[in-house]
FIMI-679257 format. One record per atom (N, C-alpha, C): residue in one letter; atom name; x, y, z. Coordinates in steps of 0.2 Angstrom, whole numbers. Example, Ala and Ser with C-alpha at 12.3 -4.5 7.8 and 13.67 -1.06 7.14 Angstrom:
<rs>
A:N:66:-28:39;
A:CA:62:-22:39;
A:C:66:-16:39;
S:N:64:-11:35;
S:CA:68:-5:36;
S:C:64:0:39;
</rs>
This chain:
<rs>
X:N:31:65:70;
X:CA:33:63:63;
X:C:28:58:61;
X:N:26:58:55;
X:CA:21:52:53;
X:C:28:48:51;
X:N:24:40:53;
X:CA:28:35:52;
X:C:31:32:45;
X:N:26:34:41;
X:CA:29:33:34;
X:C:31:41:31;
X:N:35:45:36;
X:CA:39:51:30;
X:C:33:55:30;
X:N:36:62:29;
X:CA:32:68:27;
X:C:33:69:21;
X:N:27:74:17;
X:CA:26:76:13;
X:C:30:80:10;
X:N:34:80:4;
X:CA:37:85:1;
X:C:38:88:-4;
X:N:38:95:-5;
X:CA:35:99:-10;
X:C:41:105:-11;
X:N:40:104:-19;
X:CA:47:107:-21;
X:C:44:112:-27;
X:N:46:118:-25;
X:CA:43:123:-31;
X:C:47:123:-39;
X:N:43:123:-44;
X:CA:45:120:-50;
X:C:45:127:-54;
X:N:46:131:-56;
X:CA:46:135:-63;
X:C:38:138:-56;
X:N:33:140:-59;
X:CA:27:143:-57;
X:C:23:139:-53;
X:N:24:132:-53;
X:CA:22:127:-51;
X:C:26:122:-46;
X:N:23:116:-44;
X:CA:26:115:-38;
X:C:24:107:-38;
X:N:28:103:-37;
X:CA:29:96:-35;
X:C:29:94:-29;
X:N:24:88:-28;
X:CA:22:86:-21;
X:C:24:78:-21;
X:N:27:77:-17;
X:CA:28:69:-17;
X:C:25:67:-10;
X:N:21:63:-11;
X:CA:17:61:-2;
X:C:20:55:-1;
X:N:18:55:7;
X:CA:21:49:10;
X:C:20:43:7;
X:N:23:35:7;
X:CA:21:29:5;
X:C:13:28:7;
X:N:11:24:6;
X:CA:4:21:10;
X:C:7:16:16;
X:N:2:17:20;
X:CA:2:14:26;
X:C:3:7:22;
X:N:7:3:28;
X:CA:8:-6:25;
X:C:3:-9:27;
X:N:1:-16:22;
X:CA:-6:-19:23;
X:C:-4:-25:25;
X:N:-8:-28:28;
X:CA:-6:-35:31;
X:C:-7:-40:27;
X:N:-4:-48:31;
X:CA:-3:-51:27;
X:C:-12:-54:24;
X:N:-15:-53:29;
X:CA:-24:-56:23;
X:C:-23:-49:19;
X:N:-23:-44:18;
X:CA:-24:-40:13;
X:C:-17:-41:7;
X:N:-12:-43:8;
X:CA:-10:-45:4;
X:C:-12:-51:-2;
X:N:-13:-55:3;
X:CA:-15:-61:0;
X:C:-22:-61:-1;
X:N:-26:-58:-1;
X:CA:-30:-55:-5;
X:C:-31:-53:-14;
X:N:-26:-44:-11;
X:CA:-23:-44:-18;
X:C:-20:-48:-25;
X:N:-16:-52:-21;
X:CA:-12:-56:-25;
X:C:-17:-63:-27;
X:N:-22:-64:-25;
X:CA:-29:-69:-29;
X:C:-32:-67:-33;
X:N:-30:-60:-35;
X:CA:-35:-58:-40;
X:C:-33:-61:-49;
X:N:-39:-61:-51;
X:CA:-36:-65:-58;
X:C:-30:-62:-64;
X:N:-25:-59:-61;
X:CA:-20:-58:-66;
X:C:-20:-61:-73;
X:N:-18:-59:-79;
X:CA:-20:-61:-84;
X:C:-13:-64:-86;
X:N:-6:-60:-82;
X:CA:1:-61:-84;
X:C:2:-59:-91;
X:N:-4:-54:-94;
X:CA:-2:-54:-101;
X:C:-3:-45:-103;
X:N:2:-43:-109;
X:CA:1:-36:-110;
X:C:-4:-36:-113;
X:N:-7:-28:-113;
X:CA:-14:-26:-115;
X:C:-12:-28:-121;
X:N:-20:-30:-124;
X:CA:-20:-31:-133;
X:C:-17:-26:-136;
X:N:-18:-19:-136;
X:CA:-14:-13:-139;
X:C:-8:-17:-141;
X:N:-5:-19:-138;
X:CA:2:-21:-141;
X:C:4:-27:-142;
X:N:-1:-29:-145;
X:CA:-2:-38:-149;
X:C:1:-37:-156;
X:N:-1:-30:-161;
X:CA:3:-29:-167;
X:C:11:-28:-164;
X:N:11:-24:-161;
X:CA:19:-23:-162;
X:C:25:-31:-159;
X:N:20:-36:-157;
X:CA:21:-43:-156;
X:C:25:-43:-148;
X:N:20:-39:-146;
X:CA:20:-39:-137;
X:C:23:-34:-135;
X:N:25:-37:-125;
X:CA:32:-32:-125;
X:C:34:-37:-119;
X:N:39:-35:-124;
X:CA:46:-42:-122;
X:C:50:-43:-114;
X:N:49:-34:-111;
X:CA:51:-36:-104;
X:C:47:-40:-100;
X:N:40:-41:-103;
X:CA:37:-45:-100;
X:C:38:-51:-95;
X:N:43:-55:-102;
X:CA:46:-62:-100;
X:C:50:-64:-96;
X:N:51:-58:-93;
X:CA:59:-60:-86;
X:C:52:-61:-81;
X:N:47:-55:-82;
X:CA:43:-57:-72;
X:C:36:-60:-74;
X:N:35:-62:-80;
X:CA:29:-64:-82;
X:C:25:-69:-76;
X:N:31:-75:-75;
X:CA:31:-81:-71;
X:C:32:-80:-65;
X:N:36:-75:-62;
X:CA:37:-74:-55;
X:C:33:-73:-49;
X:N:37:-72:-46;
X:CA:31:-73:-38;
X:C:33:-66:-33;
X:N:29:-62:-31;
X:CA:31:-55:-28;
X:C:28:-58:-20;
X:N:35:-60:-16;
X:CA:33:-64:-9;
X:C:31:-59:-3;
X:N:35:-51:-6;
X:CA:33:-45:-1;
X:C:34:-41:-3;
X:N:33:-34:1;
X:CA:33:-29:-1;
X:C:38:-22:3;
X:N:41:-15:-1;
X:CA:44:-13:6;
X:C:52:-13:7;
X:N:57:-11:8;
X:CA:62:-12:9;
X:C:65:-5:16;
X:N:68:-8:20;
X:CA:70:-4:27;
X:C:79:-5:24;
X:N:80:-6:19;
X:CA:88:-3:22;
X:C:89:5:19;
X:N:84:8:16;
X:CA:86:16:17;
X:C:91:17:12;
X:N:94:16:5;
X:CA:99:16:3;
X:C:98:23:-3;
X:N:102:29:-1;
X:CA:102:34:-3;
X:C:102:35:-10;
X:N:101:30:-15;
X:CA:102:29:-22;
X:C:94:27:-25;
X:N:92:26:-17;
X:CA:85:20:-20;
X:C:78:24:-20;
X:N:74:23:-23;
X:CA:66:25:-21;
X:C:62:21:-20;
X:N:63:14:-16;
X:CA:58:11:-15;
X:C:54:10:-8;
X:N:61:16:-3;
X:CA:57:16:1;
X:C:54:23:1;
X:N:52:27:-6;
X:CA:47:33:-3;
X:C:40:30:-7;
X:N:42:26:-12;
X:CA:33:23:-14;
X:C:31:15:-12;
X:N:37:13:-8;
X:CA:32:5:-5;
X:C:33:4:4;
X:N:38:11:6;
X:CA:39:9:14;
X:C:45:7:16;
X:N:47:7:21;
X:CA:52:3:26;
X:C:49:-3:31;
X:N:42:-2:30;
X:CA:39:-9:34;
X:C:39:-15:28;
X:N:40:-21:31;
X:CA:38:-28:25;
X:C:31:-28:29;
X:N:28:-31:21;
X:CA:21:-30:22;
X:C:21:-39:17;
X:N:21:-46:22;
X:CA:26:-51:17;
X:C:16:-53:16;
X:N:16:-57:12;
X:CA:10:-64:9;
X:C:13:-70:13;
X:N:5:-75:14;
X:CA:8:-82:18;
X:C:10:-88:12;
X:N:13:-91:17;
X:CA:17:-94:13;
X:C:12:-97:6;
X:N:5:-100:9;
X:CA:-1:-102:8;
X:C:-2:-99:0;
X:N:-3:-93:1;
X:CA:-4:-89:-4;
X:C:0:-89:-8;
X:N:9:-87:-8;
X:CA:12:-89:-13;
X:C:15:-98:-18;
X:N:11:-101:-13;
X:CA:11:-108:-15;
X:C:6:-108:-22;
X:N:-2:-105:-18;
X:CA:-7:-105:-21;
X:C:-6:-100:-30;
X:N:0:-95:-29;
X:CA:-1:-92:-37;
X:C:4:-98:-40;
X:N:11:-101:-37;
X:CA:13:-105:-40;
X:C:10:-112:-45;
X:N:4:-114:-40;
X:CA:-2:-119:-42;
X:C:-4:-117:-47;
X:N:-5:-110:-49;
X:CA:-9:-106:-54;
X:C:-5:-106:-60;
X:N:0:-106:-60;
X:CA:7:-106:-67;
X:C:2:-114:-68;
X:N:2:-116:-68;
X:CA:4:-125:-69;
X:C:-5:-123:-74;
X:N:-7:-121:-74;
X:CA:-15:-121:-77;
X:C:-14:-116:-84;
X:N:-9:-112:-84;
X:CA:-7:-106:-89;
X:C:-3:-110:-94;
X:N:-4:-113:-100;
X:CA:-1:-115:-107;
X:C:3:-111:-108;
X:N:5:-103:-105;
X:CA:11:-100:-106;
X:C:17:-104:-102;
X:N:15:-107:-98;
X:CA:19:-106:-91;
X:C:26:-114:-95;
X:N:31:-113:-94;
X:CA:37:-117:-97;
X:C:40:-122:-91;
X:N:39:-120:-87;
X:CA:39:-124:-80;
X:C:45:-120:-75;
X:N:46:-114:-77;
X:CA:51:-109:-73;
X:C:48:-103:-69;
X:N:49:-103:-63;
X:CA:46:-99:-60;
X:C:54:-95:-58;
X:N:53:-88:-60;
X:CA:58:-86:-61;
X:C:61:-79:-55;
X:N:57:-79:-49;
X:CA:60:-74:-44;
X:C:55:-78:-39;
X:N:56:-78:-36;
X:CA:52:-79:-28;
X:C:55:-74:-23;
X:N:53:-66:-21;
X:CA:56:-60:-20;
X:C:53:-54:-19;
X:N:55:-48:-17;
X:CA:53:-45:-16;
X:C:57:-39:-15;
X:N:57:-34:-16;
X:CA:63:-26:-15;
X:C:69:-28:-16;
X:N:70:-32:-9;
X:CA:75:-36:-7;
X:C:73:-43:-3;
X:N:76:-47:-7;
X:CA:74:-53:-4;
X:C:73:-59:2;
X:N:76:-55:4;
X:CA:79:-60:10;
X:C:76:-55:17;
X:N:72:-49:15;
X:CA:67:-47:19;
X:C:63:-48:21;
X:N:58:-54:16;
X:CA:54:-58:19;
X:C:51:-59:28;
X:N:45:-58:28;
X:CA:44:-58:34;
X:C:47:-55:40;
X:N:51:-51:39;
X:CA:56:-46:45;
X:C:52:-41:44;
X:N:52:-40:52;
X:CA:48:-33:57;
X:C:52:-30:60;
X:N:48:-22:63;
X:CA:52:-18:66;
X:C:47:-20:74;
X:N:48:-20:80;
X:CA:46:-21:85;
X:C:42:-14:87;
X:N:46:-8:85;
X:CA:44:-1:87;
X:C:37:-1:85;
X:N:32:3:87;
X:CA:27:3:85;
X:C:26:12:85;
X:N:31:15:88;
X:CA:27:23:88;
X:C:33:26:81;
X:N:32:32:79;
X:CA:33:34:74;
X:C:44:33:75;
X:N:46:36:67;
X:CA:54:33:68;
X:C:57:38:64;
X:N:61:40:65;
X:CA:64:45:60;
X:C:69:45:57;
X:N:72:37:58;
X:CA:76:34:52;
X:C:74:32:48;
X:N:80:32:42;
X:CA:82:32:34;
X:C:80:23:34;
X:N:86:24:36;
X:CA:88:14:36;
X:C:88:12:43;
X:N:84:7:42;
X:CA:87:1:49;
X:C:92:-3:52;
X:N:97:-2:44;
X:CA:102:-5:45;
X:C:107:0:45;
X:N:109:5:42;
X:CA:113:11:41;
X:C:114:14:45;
X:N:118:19:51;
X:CA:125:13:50;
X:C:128:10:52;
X:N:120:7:57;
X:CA:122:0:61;
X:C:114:-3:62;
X:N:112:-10:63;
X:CA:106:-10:62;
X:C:100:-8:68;
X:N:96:-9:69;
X:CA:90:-4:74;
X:C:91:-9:79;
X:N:89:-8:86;
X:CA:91:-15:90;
X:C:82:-17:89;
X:N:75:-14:87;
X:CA:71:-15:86;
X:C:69:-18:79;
X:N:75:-19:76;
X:CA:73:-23:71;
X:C:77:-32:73;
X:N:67:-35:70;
X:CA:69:-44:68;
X:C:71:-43:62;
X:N:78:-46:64;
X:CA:83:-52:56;
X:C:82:-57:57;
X:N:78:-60:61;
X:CA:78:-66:62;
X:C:76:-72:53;
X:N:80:-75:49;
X:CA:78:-78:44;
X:C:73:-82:42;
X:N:73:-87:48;
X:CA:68:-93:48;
X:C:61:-93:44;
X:N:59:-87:43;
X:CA:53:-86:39;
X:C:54:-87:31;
X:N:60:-85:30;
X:CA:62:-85:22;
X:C:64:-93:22;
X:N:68:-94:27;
X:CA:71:-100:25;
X:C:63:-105:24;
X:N:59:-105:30;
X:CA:53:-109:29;
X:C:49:-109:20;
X:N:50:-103:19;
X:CA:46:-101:14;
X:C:50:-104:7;
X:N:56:-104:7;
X:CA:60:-108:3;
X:C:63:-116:2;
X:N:59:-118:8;
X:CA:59:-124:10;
X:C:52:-130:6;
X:N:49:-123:8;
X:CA:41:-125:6;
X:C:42:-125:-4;
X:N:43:-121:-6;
X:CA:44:-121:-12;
X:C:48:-124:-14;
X:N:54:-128:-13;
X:CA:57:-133:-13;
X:C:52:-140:-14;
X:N:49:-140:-8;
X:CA:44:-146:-11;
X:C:38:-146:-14;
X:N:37:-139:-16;
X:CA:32:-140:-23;
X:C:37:-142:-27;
X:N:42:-139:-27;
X:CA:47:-141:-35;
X:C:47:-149:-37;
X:N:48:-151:-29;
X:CA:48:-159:-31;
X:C:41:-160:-34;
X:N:37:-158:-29;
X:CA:29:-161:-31;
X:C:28:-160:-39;
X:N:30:-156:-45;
X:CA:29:-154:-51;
X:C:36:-155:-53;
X:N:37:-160:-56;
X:CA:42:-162:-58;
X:C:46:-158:-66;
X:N:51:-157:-66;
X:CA:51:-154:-73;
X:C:54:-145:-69;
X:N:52:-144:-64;
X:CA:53:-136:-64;
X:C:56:-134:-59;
X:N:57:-127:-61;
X:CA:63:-121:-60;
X:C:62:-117:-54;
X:N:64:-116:-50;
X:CA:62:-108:-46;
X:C:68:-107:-47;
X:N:69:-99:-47;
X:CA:74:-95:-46;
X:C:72:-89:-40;
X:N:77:-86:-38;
X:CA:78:-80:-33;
X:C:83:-74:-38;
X:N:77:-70:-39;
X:CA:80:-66:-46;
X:C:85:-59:-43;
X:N:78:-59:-38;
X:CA:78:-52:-33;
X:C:86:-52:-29;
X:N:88:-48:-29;
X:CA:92:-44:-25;
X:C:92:-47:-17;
X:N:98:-46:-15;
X:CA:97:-49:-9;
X:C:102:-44:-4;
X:N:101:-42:2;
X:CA:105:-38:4;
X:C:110:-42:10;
X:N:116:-41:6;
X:CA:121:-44:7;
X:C:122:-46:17;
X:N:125:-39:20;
X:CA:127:-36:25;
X:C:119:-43:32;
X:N:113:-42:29;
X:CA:107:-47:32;
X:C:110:-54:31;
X:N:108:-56:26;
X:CA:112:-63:24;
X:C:117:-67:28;
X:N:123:-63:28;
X:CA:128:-64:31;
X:C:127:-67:39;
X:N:121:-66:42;
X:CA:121:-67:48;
X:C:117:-73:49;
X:N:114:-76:44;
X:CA:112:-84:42;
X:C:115:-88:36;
X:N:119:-92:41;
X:CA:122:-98:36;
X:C:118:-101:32;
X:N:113:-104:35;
X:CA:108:-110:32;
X:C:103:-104:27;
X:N:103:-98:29;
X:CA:102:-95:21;
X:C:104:-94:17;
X:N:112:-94:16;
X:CA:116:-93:11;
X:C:116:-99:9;
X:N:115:-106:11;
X:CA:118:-110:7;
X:C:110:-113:5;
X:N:106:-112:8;
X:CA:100:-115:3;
X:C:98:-111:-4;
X:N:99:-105:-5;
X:CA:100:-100:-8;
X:C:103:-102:-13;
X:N:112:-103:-11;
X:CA:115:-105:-18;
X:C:112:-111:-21;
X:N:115:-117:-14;
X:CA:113:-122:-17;
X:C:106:-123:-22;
X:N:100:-121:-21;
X:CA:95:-122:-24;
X:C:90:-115:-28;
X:N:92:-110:-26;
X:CA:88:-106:-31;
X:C:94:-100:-33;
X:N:100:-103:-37;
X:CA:103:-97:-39;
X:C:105:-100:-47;
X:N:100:-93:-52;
X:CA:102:-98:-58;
X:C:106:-92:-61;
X:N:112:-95:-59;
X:CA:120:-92:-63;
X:C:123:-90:-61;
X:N:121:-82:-58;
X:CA:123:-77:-54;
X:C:119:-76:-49;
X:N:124:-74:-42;
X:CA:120:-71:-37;
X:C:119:-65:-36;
X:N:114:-62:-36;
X:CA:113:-55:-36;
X:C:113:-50:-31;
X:N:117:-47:-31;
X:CA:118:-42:-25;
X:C:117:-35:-26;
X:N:115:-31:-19;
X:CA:113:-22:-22;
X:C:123:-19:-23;
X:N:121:-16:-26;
X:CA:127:-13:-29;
X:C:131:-9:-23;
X:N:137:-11:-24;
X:CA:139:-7:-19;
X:C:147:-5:-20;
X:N:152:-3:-16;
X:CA:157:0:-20;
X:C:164:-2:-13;
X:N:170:1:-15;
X:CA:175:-1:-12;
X:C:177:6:-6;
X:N:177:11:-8;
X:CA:178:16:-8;
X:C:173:17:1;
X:N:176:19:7;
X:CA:173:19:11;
X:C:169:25:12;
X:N:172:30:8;
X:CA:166:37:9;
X:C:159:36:4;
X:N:161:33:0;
X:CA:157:33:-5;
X:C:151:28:-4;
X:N:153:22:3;
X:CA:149:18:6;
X:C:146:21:7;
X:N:149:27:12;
X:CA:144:30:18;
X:C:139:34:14;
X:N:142:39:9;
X:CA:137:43:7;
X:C:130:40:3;
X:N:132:32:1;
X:CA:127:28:-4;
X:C:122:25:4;
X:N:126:25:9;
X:CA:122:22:17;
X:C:123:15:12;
X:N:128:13:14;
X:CA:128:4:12;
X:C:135:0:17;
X:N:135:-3:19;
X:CA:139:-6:21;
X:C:146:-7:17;
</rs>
């Protein structure tokens, strides 16, 4: 089995739809690569008459920490176009796009998601290295070859905590989604989370009461 999913193709009317596997996951110097390039944060001119486009403003400011999501959730597509493996940026590098708001006359002093699919999957690997034929990592119990281990999100939230201080006046939020069921299993994540990057509501993947309905959704 190829590691990121087979190829599947569905005949349409005379015609025929193909959806191919995710790309392979890139590491973190090619992440951090990507993510130096000179973003402009800004919509094409085309849409400067119609006076922009306004969803811009929730992620204009934001910080994309990784990539990828492994919990598999039957409702979701992000794991057939970004992967089950986290593919995270170093810390370095997310400090460095933060540095770079501070230089933008747009930027209000709010950085509004530090995040990724799911959030709190920052830096977590699978240890497996040969190919897997599971959905989710975590569904319907987690993989013994999966690290949950926190420490790398915590460190990364810590670190940003003290740019905050260093730039007096400003915001982070944790905008992304966070998967509950992970969470649960680090206190000192749940409380630095609330305490310091939850602006209002805490966001969680949707989920339901109903126990078959879990199962069929693969959610805890």
């Amino acid at each position: 089995a190829h590691p990121a999913g087979r190829t599947v193709v569905q005949e349409q009317g005379s015609e025929a739809i193909a959806v191919l596997p995710p790309a392979e996951p890139i590491d973190t110097k090619m992440m951090d690569q990507l993510y130096s390039l000179p973003f402009t944060r800004k919509w094409h001119p085309k849409y400067d008459k119609a006076g922009g486009v306004p969803a811009l403003e929730s992620v204009r400011f934001s910080i994309t920490s990784h990539r990828g999501c492994f919990g598999g959730c039957s409702f979701c597509s992000i794991y057939f176009h970004q992967g089950k493996q986290i593919s995270s940026r170093s810390v370095e590098s997310i400090i460095s796009e933060a540095d770079s708001f501070s230089n933008d006359k747009e930027f209000k002093g709010t950085i509004t998601d530090v995040g990724g699919p799911t959030a709190n999957m920052y830096g977590m690997k699978c240890s497996r290295k040969a190919a897997c034929d599971r959905t989710s990592c975590l569904f319907p119990k987690p993989c013994v070859n999966l690290d949950t281990d926190h420490s790398k999100v915590i460190f990364l939230m810590k670190r940003m905590l003290k740019w905050k201080k260093e730039h007096k006046g400003t915001n982070i939020f944790v905008a992304s989604g966070i998967r509950h069921d992970l969470a649960l299993a680090s206190d000192d994540y749940i409380r630095l989370l609330a305490a310091h990057f939850v602006g209002g509501h805490l966001k969680v993947a949707p989920e339901h009461y109903c126990s078959n309905v879990l199962k069929l959704m693969g959610k805890p």
